[in-house]
Biotite code that builds the C-alpha atoms (Angstrom):
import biotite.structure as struc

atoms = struc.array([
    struc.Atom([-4.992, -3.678, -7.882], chain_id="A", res_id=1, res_name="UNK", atom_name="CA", element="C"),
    struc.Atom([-4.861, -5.773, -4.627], chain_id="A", res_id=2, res_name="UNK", atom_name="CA", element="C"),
    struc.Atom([-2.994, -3.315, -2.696], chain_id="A", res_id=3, res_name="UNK", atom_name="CA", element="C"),
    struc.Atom([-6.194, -0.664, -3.546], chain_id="A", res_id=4, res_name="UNK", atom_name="CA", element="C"),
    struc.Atom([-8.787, -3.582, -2.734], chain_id="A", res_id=5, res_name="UNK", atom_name="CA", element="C"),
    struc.Atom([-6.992, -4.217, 0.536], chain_id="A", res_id=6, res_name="UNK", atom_name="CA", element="C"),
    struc.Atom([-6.368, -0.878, 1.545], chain_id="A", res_id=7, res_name="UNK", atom_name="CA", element="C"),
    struc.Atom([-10.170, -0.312, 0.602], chain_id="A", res_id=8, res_name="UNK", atom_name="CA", element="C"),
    struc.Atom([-11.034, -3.430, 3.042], chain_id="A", res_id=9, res_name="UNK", atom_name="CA", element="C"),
    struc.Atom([-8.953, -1.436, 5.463], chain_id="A", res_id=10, res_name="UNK", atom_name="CA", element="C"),
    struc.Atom([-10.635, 1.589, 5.408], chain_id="A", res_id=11, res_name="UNK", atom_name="CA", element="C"),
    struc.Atom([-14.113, 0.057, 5.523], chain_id="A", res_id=12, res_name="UNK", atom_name="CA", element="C"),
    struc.Atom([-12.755, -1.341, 8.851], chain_id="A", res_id=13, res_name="UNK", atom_name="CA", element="C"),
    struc.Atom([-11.573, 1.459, 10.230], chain_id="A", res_id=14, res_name="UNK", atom_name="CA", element="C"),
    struc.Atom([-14.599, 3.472, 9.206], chain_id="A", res_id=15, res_name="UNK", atom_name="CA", element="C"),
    struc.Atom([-17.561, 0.978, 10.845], chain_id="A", res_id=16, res_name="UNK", atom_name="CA", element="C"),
    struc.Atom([-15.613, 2.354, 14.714], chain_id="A", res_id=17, res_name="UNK", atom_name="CA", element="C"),
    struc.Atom([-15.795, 5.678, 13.606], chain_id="A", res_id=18, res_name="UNK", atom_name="CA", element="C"),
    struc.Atom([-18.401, 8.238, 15.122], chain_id="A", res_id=19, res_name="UNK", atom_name="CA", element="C"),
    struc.Atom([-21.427, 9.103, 12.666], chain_id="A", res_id=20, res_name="UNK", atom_name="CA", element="C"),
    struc.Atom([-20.829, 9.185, 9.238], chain_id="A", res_id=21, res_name="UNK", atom_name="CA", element="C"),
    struc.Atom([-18.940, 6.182, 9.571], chain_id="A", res_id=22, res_name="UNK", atom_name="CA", element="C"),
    struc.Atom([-21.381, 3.443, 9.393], chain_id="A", res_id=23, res_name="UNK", atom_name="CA", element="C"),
    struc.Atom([-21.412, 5.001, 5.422], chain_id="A", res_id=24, res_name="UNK", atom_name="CA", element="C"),
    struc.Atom([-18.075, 5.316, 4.729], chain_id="A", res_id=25, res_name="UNK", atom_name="CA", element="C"),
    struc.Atom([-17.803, 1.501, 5.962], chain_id="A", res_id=26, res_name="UNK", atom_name="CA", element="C"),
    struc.Atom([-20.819, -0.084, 3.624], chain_id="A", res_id=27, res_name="UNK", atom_name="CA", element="C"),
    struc.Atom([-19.028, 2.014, 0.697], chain_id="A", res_id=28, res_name="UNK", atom_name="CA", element="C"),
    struc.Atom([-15.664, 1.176, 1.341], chain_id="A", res_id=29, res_name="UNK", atom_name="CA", element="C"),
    struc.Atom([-16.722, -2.528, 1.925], chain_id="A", res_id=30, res_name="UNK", atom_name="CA", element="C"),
    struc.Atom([-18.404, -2.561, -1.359], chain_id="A", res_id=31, res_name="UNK", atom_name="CA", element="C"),
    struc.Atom([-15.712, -0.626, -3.248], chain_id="A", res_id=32, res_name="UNK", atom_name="CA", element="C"),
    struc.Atom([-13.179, -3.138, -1.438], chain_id="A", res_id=33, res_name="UNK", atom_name="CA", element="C"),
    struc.Atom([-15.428, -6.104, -3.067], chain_id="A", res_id=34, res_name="UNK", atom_name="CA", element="C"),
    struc.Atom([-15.609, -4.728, -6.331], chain_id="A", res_id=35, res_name="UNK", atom_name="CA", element="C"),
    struc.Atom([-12.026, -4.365, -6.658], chain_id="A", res_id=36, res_name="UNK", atom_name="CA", element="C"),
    struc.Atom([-10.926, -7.478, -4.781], chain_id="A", res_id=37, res_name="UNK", atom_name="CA", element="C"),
    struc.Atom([-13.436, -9.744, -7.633], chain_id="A", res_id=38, res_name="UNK", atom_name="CA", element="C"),
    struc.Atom([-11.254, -7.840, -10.432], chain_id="A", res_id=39, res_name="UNK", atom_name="CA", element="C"),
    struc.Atom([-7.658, -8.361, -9.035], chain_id="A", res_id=40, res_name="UNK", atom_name="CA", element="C"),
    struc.Atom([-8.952, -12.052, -8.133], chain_id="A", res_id=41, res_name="UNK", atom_name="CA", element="C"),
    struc.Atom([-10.023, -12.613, -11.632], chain_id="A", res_id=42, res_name="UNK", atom_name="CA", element="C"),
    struc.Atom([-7.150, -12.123, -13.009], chain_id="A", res_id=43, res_name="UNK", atom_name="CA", element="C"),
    struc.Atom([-5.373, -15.348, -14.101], chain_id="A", res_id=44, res_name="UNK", atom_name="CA", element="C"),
    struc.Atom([-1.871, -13.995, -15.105], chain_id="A", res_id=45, res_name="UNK", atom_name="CA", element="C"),
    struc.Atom([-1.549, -12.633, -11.539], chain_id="A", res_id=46, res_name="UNK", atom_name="CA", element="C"),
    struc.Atom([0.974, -14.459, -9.148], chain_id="A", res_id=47, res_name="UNK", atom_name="CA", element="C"),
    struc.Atom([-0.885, -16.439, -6.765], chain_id="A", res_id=48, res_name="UNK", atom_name="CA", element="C"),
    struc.Atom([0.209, -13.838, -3.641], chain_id="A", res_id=49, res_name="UNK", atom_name="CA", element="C"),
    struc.Atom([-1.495, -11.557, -5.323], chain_id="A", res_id=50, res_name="UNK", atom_name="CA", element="C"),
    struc.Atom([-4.927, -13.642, -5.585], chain_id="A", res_id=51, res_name="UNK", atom_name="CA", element="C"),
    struc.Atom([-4.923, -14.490, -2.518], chain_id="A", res_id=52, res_name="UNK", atom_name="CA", element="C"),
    struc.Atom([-4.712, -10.928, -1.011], chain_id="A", res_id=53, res_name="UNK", atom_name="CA", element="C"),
    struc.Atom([-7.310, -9.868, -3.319], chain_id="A", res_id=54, res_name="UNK", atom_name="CA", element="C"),
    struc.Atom([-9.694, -13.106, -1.696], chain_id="A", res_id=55, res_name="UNK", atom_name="CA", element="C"),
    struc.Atom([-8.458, -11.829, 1.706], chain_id="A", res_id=56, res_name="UNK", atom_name="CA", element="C"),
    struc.Atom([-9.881, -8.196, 0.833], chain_id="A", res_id=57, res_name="UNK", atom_name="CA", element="C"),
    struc.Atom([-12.845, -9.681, -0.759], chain_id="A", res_id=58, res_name="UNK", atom_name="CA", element="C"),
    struc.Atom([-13.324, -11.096, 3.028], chain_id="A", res_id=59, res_name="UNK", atom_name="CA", element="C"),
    struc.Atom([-12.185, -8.072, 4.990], chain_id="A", res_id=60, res_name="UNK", atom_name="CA", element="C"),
    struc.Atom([-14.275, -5.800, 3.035], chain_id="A", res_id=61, res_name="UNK", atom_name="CA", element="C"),
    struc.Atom([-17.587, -7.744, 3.747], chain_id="A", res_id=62, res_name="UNK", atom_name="CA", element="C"),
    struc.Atom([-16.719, -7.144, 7.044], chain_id="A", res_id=63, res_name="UNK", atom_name="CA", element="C"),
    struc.Atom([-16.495, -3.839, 6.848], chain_id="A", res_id=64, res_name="UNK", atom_name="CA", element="C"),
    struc.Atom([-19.629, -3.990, 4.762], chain_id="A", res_id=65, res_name="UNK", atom_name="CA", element="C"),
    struc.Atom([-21.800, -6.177, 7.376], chain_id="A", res_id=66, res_name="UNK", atom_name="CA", element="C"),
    struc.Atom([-20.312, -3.927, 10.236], chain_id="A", res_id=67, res_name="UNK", atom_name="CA", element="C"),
    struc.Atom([-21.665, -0.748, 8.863], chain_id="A", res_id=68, res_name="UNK", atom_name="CA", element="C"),
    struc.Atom([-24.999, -2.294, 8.094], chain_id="A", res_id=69, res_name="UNK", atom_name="CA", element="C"),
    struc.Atom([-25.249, -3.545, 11.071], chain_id="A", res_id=70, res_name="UNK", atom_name="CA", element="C"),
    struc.Atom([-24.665, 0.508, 13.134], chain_id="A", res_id=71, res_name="UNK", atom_name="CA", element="C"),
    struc.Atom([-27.207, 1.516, 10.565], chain_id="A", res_id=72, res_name="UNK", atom_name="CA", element="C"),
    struc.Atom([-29.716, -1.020, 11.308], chain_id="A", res_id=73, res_name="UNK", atom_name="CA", element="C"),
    struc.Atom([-29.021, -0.577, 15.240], chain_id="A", res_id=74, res_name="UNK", atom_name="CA", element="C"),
    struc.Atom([-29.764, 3.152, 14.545], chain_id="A", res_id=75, res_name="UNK", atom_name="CA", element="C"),
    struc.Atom([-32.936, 2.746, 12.770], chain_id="A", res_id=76, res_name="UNK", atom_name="CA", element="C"),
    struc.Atom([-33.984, 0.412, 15.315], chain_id="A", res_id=77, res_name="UNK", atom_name="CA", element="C"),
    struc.Atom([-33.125, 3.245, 18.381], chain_id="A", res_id=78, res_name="UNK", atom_name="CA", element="C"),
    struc.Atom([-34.924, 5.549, 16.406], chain_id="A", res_id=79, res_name="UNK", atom_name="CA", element="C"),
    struc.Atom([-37.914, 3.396, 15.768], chain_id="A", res_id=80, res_name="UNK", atom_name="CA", element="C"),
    struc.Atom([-38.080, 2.622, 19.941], chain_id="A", res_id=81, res_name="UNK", atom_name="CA", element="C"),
    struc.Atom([-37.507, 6.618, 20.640], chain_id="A", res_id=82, res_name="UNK", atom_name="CA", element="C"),
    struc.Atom([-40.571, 6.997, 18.580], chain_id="A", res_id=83, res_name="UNK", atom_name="CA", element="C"),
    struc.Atom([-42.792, 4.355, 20.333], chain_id="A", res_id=84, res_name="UNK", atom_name="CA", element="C"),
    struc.Atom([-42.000, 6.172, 23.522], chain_id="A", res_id=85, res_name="UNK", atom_name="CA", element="C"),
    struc.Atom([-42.574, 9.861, 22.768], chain_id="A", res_id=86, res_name="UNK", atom_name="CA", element="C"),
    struc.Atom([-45.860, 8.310, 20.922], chain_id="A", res_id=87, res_name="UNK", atom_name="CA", element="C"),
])
């Protein structure tokens, strides 16, 4: 399960420097990589190498989530100057 979270992080990564659509693969691959690195973490019976890379794709994920958000938000914002200036 940590292996998917992390190679979910990845992706999110990866995604936010992507051309358009991916701002949106990043904020869903952040959140997927979230999701899953709070279950593998959770798990108590897990060796503690195993934890830990799920808390490191917990991180790494929110990155990838906060990256996207952040292209989306700088396009909304170019989109709400274009409009000021066509009127």
């Amino acid at each position: 399960m940590h292996r998917l979270a992390l190679a979910l992080a990845t992706g999110a990564v990866l995604a936010a420097a992507w051309r358009a659509p991916g701002q949106y693969l990043a904020i869903g691959g952040g959140i997927a990589a979230i999701g899953t690195g709070w279950i593998a973490y959770g798990r108590r019976g897990s060796p503690g190498g195993a934890r830990l890379a799920a808390a490191g794709a917990i991180t790494v994920g929110g990155i990838g989530l906060l990256l996207g958000a952040l292209r989306v938000a700088i396009a909304v914002a170019a989109l709400g100057h274009l409009e000021r200036m066509l009127g």
